[in-house]
Phi, psi and omega in degrees: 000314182294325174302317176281344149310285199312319175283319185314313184296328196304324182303297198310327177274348131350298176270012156235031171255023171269130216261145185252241150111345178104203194255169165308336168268354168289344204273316183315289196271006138333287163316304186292305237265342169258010133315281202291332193264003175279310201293304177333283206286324173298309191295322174279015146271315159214115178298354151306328179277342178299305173315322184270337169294320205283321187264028189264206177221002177158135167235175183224141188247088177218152192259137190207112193249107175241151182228151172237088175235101177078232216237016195244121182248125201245150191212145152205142172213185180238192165170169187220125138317097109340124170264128160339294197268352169245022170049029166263145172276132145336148161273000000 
């Protein structure tokens, strides 16, 4: 009987981690917009680091969304890359 709580829970937080979130370009700027607001917070934590993003050759930026329940652990995130000097992302 308790195996079978522990899965029932396990489904439900499963099917509610599915992300409703829309089509792919909603997801992109979801992204890009958690992008901006990371590089935004770093640099007013240490203005050192702009100087060191700006002489990189790209950084990357990723959000890692995770859930942990009893021994079943779920883990996804998005991110994006940037090349420094031409502000693009890769595909």
């Amino acid at each position: 009987m308790k195996s079978k709580v522990v899965w029932l829970m396990a489904i439900a937080l499963l099917s509610t981690s599915v992300s409703l979130a829309g089509d792919n370009d909603e997801k992109r700027e979801k992204s890009r917009k958690m992008v901006a607001q990371t590089i935004e917070d770093l640099y007013k934590l240490e203005p050192t680091a702009k100087a060191a993003v700006q002489q990189s050759a790209g950084y990357a930026v990723f959000n890692n969304m995770g859930a942990h329940v009893l021994l079943l652990s779920t883990a996804r995130g998005t991110g994006v890359a940037v090349n420094s000097k031409s502000k693009q992302e890769p595909l």
